[in-house]
Each structure stands twice: as structure tokens, then as C-alpha cells.
N, C-alpha and C positions, 0 to 999 in steps of 0.2 A: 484926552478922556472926554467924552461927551457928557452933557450937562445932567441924566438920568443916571449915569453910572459917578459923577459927582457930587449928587444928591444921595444917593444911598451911600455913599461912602462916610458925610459928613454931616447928612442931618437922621441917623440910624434911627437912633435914640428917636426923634420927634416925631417920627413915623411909627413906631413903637408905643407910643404914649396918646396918638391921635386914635388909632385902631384899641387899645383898650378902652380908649372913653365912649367907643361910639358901641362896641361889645358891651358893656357894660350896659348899655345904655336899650340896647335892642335886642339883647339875646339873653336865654333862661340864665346866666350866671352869677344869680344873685348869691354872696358868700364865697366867692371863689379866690384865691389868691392870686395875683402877679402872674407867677409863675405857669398856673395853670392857663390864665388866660389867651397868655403868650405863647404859651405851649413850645413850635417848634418854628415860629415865624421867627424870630432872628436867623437861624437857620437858612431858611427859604429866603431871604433879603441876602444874606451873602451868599447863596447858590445864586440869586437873580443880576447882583453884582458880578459874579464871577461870568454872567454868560455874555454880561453888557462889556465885559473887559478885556472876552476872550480874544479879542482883536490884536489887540495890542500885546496882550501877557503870552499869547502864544497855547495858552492852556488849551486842552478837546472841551469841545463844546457838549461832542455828546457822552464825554465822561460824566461833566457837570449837569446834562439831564438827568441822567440815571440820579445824581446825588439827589437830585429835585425832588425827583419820583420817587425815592426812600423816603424825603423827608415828609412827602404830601399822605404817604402811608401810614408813617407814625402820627404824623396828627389827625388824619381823617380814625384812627383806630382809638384816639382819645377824646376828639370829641365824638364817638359814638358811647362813647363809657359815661358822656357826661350826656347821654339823652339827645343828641343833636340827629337830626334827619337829612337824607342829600343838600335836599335846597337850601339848610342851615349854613352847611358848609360849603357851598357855591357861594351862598352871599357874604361868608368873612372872604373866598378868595376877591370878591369884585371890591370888598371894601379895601381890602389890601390896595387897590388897584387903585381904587378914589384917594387914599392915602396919600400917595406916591405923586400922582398928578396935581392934587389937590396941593402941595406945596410946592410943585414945578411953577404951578399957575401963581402963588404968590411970592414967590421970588423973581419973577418976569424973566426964567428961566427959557431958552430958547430950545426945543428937544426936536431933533431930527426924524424925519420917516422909519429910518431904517434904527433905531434905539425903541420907538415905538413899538415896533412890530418885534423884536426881540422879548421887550418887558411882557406884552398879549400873548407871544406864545409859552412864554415859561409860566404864565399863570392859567392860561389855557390846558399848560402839560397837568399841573396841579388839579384844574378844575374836571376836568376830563378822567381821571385818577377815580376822583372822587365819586362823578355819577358812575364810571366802569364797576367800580367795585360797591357801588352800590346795586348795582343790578344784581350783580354775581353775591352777594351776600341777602337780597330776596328771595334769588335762586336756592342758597343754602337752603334759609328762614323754610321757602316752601319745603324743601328737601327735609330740613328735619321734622316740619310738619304732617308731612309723607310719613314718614317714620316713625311718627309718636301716634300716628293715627292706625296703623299697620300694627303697631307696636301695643296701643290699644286695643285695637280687635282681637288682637291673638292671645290678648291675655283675657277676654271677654269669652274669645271662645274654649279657653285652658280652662276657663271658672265654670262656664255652661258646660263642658264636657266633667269636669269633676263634679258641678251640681246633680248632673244627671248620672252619675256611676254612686253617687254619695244617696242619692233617691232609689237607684236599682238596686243597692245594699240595703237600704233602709227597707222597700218593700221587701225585700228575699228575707232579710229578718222580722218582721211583720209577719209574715204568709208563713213563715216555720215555728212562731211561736207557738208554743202549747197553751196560752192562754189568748181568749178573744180581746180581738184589738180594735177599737171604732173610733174615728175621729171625725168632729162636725166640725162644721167653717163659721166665721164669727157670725154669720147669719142663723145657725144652728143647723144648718142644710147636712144631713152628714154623706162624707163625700171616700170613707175609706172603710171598708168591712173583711177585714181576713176571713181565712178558712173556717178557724177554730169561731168565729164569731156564727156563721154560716150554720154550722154542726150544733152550735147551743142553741140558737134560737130556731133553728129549723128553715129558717126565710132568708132569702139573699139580698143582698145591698139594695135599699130602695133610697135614693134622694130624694127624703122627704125631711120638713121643718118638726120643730118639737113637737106639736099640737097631736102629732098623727102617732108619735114613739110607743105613745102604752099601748094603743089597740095593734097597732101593727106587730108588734115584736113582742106583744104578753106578758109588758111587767107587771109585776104584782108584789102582794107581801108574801110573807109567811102564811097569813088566812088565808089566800085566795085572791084577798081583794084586790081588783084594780090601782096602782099606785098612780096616787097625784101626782101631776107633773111637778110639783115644785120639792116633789120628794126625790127625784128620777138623777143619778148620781151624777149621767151626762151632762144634764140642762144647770142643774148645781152648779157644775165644774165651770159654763158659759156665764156664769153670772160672779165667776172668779174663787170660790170656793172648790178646797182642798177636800177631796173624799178618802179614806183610806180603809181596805177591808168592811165594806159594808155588806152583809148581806141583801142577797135578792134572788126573788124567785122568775123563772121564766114557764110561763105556759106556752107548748110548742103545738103546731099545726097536729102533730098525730096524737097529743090529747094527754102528754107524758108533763110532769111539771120537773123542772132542774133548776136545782139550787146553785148560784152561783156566789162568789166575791169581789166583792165590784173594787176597782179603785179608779178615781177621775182624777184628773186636772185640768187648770185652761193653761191654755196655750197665749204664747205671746211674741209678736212683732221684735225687729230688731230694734223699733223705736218704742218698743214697749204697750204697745197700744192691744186689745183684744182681737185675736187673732182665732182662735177657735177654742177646741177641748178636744183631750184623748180621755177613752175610757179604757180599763182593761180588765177582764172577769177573769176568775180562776172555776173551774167546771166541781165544787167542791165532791160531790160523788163520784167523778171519778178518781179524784187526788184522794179519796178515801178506800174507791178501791184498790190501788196501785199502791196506797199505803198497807194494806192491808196485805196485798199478794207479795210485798218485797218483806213486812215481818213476818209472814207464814214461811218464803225461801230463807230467809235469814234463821230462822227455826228448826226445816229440816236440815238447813247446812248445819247448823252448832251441835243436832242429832246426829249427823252423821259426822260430823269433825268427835265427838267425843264415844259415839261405839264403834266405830270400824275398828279393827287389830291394824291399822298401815297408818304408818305416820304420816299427816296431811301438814300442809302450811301453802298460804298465801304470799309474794312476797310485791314491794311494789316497784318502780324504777330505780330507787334507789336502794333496794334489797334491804327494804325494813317491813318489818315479822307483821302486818295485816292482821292474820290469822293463823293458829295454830292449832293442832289438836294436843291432850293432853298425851299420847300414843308420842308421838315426834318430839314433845318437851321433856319426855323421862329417857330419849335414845340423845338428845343435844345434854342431859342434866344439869338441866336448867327452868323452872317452874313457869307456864302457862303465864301467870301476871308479870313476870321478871321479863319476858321475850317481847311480849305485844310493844312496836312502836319504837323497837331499836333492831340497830342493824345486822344482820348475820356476823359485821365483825365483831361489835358488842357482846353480842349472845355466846358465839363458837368461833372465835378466833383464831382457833387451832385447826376447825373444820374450814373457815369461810373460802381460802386460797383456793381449794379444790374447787368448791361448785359457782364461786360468782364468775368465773368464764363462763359456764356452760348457761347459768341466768341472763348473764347479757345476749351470749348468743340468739337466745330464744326471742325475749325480747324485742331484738333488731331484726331475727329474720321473720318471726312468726312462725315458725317451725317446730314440734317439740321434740326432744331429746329422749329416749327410753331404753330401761334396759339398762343403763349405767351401772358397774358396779365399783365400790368404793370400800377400802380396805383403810381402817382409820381406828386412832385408840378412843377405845368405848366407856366413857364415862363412869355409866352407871355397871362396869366390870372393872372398875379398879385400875382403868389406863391401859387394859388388855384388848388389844387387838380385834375391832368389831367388822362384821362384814354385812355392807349394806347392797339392796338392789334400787338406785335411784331413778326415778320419772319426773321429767320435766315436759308439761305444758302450759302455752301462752295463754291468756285471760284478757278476751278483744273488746273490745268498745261495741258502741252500733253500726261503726263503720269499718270495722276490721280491725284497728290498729291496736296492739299489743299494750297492755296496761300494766297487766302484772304478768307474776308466775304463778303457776303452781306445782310444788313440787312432792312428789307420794315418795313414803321410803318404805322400803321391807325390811328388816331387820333378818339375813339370812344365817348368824354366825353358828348356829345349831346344824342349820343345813349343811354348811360348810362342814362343821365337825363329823357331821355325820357322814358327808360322801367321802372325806379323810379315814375314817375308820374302814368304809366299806371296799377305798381303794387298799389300805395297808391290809383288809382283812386277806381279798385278793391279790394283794402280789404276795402274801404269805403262803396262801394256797397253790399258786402256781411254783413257784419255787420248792415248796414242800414237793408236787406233785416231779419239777425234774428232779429233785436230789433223791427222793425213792425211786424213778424207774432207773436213775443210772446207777444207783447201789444196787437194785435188785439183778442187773444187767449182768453182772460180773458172776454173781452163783449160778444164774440161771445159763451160762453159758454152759459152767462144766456139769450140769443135770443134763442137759440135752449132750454134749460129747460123749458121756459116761454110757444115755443111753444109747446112742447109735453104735458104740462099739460094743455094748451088748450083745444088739441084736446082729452083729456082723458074725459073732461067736456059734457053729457049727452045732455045737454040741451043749446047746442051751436046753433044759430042760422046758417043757412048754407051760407049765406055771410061770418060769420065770420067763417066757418067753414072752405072755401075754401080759406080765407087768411089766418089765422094758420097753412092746410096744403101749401101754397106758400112760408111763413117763414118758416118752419121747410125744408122746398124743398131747396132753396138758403142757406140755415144756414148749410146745410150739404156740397153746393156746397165748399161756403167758407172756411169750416173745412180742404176739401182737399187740399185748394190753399194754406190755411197755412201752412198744413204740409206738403206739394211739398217746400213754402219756407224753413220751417223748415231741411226739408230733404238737400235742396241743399245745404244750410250753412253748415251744417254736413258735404257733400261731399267734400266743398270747402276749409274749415276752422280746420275742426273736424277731420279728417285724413281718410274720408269716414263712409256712413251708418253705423250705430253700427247693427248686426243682434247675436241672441240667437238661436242656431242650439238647435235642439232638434229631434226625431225619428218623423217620420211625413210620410201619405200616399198621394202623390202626383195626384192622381186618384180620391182618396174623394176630396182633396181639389181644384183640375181644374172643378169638380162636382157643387161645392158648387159656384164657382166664377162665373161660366156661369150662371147656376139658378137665382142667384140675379141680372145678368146682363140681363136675359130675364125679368126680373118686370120689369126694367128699360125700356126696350125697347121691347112692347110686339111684337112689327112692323115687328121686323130682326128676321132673323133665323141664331140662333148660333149650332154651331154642335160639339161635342167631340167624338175626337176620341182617344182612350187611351190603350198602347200594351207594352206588356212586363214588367217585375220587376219596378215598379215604388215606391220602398220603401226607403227613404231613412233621413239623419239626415242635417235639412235646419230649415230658421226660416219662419215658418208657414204665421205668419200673413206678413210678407214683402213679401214671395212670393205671397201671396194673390194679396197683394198692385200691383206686377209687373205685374203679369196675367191681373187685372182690368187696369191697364194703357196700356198695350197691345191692349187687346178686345177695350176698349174705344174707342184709337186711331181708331181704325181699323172699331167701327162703326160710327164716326166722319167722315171717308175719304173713303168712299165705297157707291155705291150707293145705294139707297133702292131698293129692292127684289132682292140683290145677297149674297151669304150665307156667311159667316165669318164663319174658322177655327177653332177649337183650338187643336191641334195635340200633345200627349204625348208620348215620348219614352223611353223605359228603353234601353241600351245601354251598357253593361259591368258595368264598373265601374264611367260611367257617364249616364245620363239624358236628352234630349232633347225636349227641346217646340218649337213649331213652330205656330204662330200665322200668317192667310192666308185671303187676302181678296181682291177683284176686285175693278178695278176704275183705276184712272189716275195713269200711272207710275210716280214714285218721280224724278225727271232730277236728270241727273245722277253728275250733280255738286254739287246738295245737297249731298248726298247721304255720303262725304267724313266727315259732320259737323251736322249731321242727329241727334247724339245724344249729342249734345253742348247743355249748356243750353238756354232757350230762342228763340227756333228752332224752325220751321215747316216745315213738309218737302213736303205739298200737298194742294190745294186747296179742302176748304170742300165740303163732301158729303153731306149725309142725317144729318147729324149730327149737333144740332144745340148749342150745349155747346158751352162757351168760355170756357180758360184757359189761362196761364202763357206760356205753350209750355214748360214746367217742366217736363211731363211726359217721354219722353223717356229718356231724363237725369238721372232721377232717378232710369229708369228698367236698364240702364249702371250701377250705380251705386251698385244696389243689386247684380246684377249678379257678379260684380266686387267682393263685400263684401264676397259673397260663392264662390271664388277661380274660377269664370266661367267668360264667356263672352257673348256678344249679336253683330250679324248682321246683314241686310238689303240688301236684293236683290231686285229688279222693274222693272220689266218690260211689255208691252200692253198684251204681250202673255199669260204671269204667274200670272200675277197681284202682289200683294206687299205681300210680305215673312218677317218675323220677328223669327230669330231663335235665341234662349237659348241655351246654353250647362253649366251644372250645376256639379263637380262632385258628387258622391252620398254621401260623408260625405265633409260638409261643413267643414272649419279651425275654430276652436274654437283661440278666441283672449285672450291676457291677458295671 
């Protein structure tokens, strides 16, 4: 064992106790314990030991570096904890070193080359540790200085960018206020002038000092007179006084004076020091005129909320009664002061379920709802079934959006009863009207058999010959009027004429209609005239029917010796009839009800038939049944026109 690796073996301790006195002695730790002092040098003397031995012991050399170099870690990381800088700790590793030799030298210890240079570089490994990781921990230092400076700025510029969105808010509310807004700087320079400041005083933003404020911007009193500056609520406010609602007058460049109400304050510094003044005026004529025009509308509203007949109300977000009229508080039964300021469910909670969908609806879209009808028990009827027509619209802001409702009610339940009566009155009427023609059906059958085999009888005297043909004359009339009623209960009742299309020549059959209509009337002169494709699939005998109520009419209301129509056109893939005859025009206020039942639309001609006034009812109806329709034109010039348009295949039903 060599003499260095014999010395730390045996004199640990006194090398230990040398390096505290001279620490102590030359370095900050005053107050420090032992332990601290020592830190992690026993450590480091048996790592230096072990590398002085590793000859002999057999141990790795460069296992016991590494130990080294941990331990010169741990304590280069404690004394940075106790304030020590590189060179600090450079000079305990040298002093370690003076230690060590320092008792070699007085114990006339003999220490080899090669133990020397083992013991310089294991505290070399140490010392080198030391300034390494001192660099690299500058490197941080700058690193996190980098960072906090980075880390700085970007919160500098997070604060300037919300100072300047916090100022573009503060101006945008400034500039939209409805009262003028002026602020001077502690020097009294004033350096912010809104719109509304602009519009009262007439003159725009001038940076100018107190001295110049009364002549420049026209304050004054109530007299007229000039105000003293020491009166002026701005310059007040800069000398630290509170102004509240003061009057002032401003005289303006076109010669007008406005009275305003001032309010001042000073402004102040975050360190509290004087910083400037805001002023703010309210324009008091025109907050008197706008008070004025909202109780004059609030006026004719409450007129018109309590004469109208329709029940009105207001409601607000939360469907509470705003306003009401007394019309809508006697249809909810429930009193005007009882409703105001509670909710629809408070008020009508019987009612509310039905309409506050339809309230929020509106509401949310802005849309309004009308027309509504609402079938609910009626209060002020004793719990009996009321029938309302409800209106719902939205009530917007200045910017559109939806505040309240308003909702109008009609009270219809009279109406109701009354179109119930007029429906029962008519389906009594139509019903009356089939069950007489089909009762009358049955006698009137054997009247007309009775007469025809009358008249079949040879050897009928001719009194009774000529009243057999007068009953067999009227028996037929009546045939028609039963089946004009028959027909119309079909239209009314029955879901329209029932008609049988089938192929059919529309040419033969206007042929055939007219012919039997000149026996009838050998007097008139009927004419057809018939052109183009007139083939088509219709029910025969109902057109027949229409043709003959046509013509009829037409020789009914026409006078005698002027000629009646009958006009056939083929058309594409439709048909037209046109039935034409002279006489009085039909006024033209018929004209709209022409083919209602029970109608007439002309004072008679030549014609001296009665009837029901069924027949044009019925030609609508047919025309109706084959997919077509029928109109009427009259007038002195043209005389009276009755047009068909038929298409050429009828709709087959079922």
C-alpha cells in the first residue's frame, strides 16, 4: 500500500477536521453545521482511496470514477444551495488537495510519481465536474432568462393588445352613447369629444386649455350670461370636485340655445394622483321630448287596448301579462289588476298549455303565428265551450330581436253557432228536398202511365183527349223538377252528379237535343252549328240533360223571332259548347251567383215554363262531374253566351 493511500486510510478523520477549519475560516459558512460543512467529502476521500488501492484490490477503476463524479454532483448541487459560485468550489477541491499533502509533508511521508498523479486526477475529475456543470447551468440561467424575457414580452403584448380592445370598447361605448361625453387631461387640454357632445354644442373637438371652454363651446346660465370658469362643471371636476345633474345652458353656432345636465368628475391615476376629468350632459329637451312622444304612445296604446272589441295583451319572455286590455281580461275571467305582472300559468292555467308553445315559438323565430283557432272552456259562459280566433306577433328591439308577444283574440263562439245553425238549417233543406222528390216519384209515375194509355185508347172522346194530352204535358214537366231535385241533393249531399262516360258522338247528340227542342217550340228558330273532331268518351244522356237546360234556359229568356245557338267545337284534346241567344243582358251582379242553386239570372222572355231555377245548377254540376267547367258572359251588344269546355275523355270514378 503506498504511503497516500495509507494516509487516507488512517489519518481520515484529521484531514477532515483540517479542511473544516480552513472552510470555516475562508468561506461564507458562517453558522453552518458539521455536517453541512462536510457535505459529501468523506465520500470523496474513500472514492480517492479506492482508486489509490485499486491496484492491489483488484477493484475497476473506472467504476470508482463514476462513484466520484456522483459524488462531486451532489455536493457541487449543495453548495450552490448554500450560495457558492464555480471558483468557490474549485478552491475546497484544491484545498482538499493542500489537506492531504499538507500531512504527507509532515509526517516525512515518502509519496511516489505515480500515487501523485492518481490523487490530481481524481480531484481533477471532481474539479472539472464542477466548472462543466457550471457552464451548462449559465447556459440554463441564460436559457431561463430567454424565457422569462419572451415570457415577459408576450404577456406585455397580451396586456397592450387587451388594453387596446378594452379602449376600442370603451370608445365604441363612448361614441353610441346618447349622452355627450368629454374628457380633459390633467393639464385641462380636452382631448376626447363624442358624437352626441358634437351635436349639443354644434363645434367639434378642439384641444384647447380651460381659459378658451366658455367662448369656444357657449356656456352660459340660465340668463344668458357667460359662465365663469370657476363655475364650468369640467374645470370643477379638474380641481377634484364631484358635480351631479347640474344644469347648463349651451349657446350654439346657428344661434339656438340647449339646455343641458351636466355631470363631472376627476379622474385618477393608478397611483392616485390627478389624472384628468370626464364630463357627461344629458340634452334635457330632447329627453323631454321623447318623454313626451313615449307618454302620448303609451296613451293612444291604453285607447286603443281598452275600445277595440278584440282582446289584446302584451306578454314578455317569460310570458308575464305586460299589458292587457279589459276585452281579453273578461274572455280569460279574470280582472285587468289581478293579470298585470303574472304569468299566463297564474292567470289561465287551464288555458296556458295550449298557447305558450306557440309564444315561445315566436319569440325564437321572430315569425308571427295567425289565424290560430282555439276551441277551450269559456269562463265568463259558465265552463261552456268557447271558440277563439288567436294572432300571435313578435314585439322587436331596435335591432330586431324579439322582446315580447303580442297576442289579439277574437272571441268567435256566436259565429261558430251561427254557421252550425246555417249548416243544420241546410242539410235539413237538402234532405227535405230528396225525401219529397223521391216520395213525389212514386204517384207521379202512375199519372204519366195512366196518361199515356189514355191516349193510346182509339175511341177517346177529344175533351178527354186533350186533357190526357195536358196530364201526360205537366207529368213530364214534373218528372224534370223531380229530377233537377234529385240531381241537386246528389250535388250537395252525394259528392256531385254521378255520370257513366262511355264513347259517344257529340254532333249526333246536339242533333238529336235541338230536334226534340224544336217539337217543343215549333215558334223559335234553333240553329247548330258543329266543326271539328267532336268524338269523344262523356255520359251521353247527362250531356243530353245539360244541352236541354241550356237551350231551355235560353228559349225562356230570349225574345221571340231572335234565333238561339247551339255552337259545337272540337278543340285538341278538349270540346266546347257554346249556347247564344239575344234579350236583356243578365246585370252583372248576378252574374258572379248565376249558377247557385235557386237562381235566376234574367227576366222572362218568350218563355212561359216555370221551374225551381235548378237548371244551371245542374249544367255546373255535370260539367263539373266530366273534369270541365261552364261560364257566362252578357252583355246588349253580344247578347247572353253560355260556354262548356268538356275534356275529351271524361274521368271515370271508383
Amino acid at each position: 500500500m503506498g504511503a497516500l493511500a495509507e494516509l487516507l486510510a488512517t489519518r481520515r478523520e484529521d484531514i477532515l477536521q483540517r479542511f473544516e477549519r480552513e472552510v470555516r475560516a475562508h468561506f461564507p459558512v458562517e453558522g453552518q453545521p458539521r455536517s453541512v460543512i462536510r457535505d459529501t467529502l468523506p465520500q470523496l476521500l474513500d472514492e480517492l482511496y479506492g482508486l489509490l488501492s485499486a491496484p492491489s484490490t483488484g477493484e475497476s477503476p473506472s467504476a470508482i470514477r463514476g462513484q466520484l463524479l456522483q459524488t462531486a454532483r451532489e455536493h457541487r448541487a449543495q453548495r450552490h444551495a448554500l450560495g457558492y459560485d464555480v471558483t468557490q468550489i474549485v478552491r475546497e477541491y484544491s484545498l482538499v488537495r493542500d489537506c492531504i499533502l499538507g500531512l504527507i509533508e509532515e509526517s516525512g511521508g515518502v509519496v511516489v510519481l505515480s500515487e501523485q498523479r492518481i490523487l490530481h486526477r481524481g480531484l481533477d475529475l471532481a474539479m472539472s465536474d464542477a466548472v462543466a456543470n457550471s457552464e451548462h447551468g449559465r447556459d440554463e440561467e441564460r436559457q431561463r432568462g430567454e424565457e422569462e424575457r419572451t415570457a415577459l414580452l408576450e404577456r406585455e403584448r397580451t396586456a397592450r393588445a387587451e388594453a387596446e380592445r378594452q379602449r376600442a370598447l370603451l370608445e365604441g361605448v363612448i361614441a353610441q352613447s346618447g349622452d355627450a361625453i368629454i374628457v380633459a387631461d390633467a393639464q385641462g387640454v380636452l382631448r376626447l369629444f363624442n358624437s352626441e357632445a358634437e351635436r349639443q354644442h354644434g363645434v367639434p373637438l378642439k384641444e384647447i386649455g380651460p381659459r378658451e371652454w366658455v367662448e369656444t363651446y357657449g356656456l352660459s346660465d340660465e340668463a344668458g350670461h357667460p359662465l365663469a370658469l370657476e363655475r364650468v362643471p369640467l374645470y370643477r371636476a379638474l380641481q377634484g370636485e364631484h358635480v351631479r345633474d347640474e344644469p347648463l345652458w349651451l349657446h350654439r353656432p346657428d344661434g339656438t340655445r340647449l339646455p343641458v345636465s351636466v355631470t363631472a368628475r376627476p379622474l385618477r391615476g393608478p397611483d392616485g394622483t390627478a389624472a384628468g376629468a370626464v364630463y357627461s350632459a344629458r340634452d334635457v329637451a330632447l329627453r323631454r321630448a321623447l318623454a313626451q312622444e313615449r307618454e302620448e304612445a303609451l296613451a293612444l296604446l291604453d285607447t286603443l287596448l281598452a275600445t277595440v272589441p278584440v282582446g289584446l295583451s302584451f306578454l314578455d319572455k317569460e310570458l308575464r301579462y305586460v299589458r292587457i286590455n279589459p276585452t281579453l281580461a273578461a274572455i280569460n275571467g279574470v280582472s285587468v289588476e289581478q293579470t298585470l305582472g303574472r304569468t299566463a300559468w297564474e292567470v289561465i292555467p287551464h288555458i296556458a298549455p295550449h298557447i305558450a308553445p306557440t309564444c315561445r315559438r315566436v319569440l325564437e323565430t321572430g315569425e308571427p303565428e295567425l289565424n290560430l283557432e282555439l276551441s277551450i272552456p269559456s269562463p265568463r259562459r259558465g265552463g261552456a265551450p268557447g271558440h277563439y280566433l288567436v294572432s300571435y306577433a313578435p314585439v322587436k328591439d331596435g335591432e330586431g330581436r324579439p322582446i315580447m308577444v303580442a297576442a289579439a283574440v277574437v272571441d268567435i263562439t256566436e259565429l261558430k253557432r251561427f254557421e252550425e245553425r246555417l249548416r243544420q238549417t241546410a242539410e235539413f233543406r237538402e234532405r227535405f228536398l230528396g225525401i219529397v222528390s223521391h216520395d213525389l216519384r212514386n204517384p207521379l209515375s202512375i199519372i204519366t202511365l195512366s196518361a199515356t194509355l189514355l191516349l193510346r185508347q182509339e175511341a177517346l172522346p177529344e175533351r178527354a183527349l186533350r186533357l190526357a194530352q195536358r196530364i201526360s204535358l205537366n207529368a213530364e214537366q214534373m218528372a224534370r223538377m223531380i229530377g233537377d231535385l234529385l240531381d241537386l241533393t246528389r250535388g250537395r249531399l252525394g259528392g256531385g252528379i254521378p255520370i257513366s262516360p262511355a264513347p259517344c258522338d257529340l254532333g249526333s247528340l246536339g242533333r238529336r237535343v235541338v230536334s226534340e227542342l224544336e217539337v217543343a217550340h215549333p215558334a223559335r228558330e234553333l240553329r247548330l252549328e258543329a266543326r271539328g273532331d267532336l268524338q269523344g268518351e262523356w255520359d251521353q244522356d247527362r250531356l243530353a240533360q245539360l244541352l236541354g237546360n241550356l237551350l231551355r234556359n235560353a228559349v225562356d229568356y230570349s225574345p221571340e223571332g231572335t234565333p238561339i245557338t247551339l255552337a259545337l267545337r272540337g278543340e285538341g284534346e278538349q270540346v266546347r259548347l257554346e249556347v247564344h241567344n239575344q234579350g236583356e243582358p243578365i246585370a252583372a251582379e248576378v252574374l258572379p251567383g248565376l249558377f247557385e242553386p235557386f237562381r235566376r239570372g234574367q227576366t222572362r222572355g218568350s218563355g212561359s215554363t216555370s221551374g225551381l231555377g235548378l237548371g244551371l245548377y245542374i249544367v255546373q254540376q255535370i260539367a263539373a262531374a266530366h273534369g270541365g267547367g261552364v261560364e257566362a258572359r252578357s252583355t246588349r251588344e253580344e247578347g247572353t253566351v253560355f260556354t262548356v269546355r268538356l275534356p275529351r275523355l271524361a274521368p271515370r270514378r271508383g
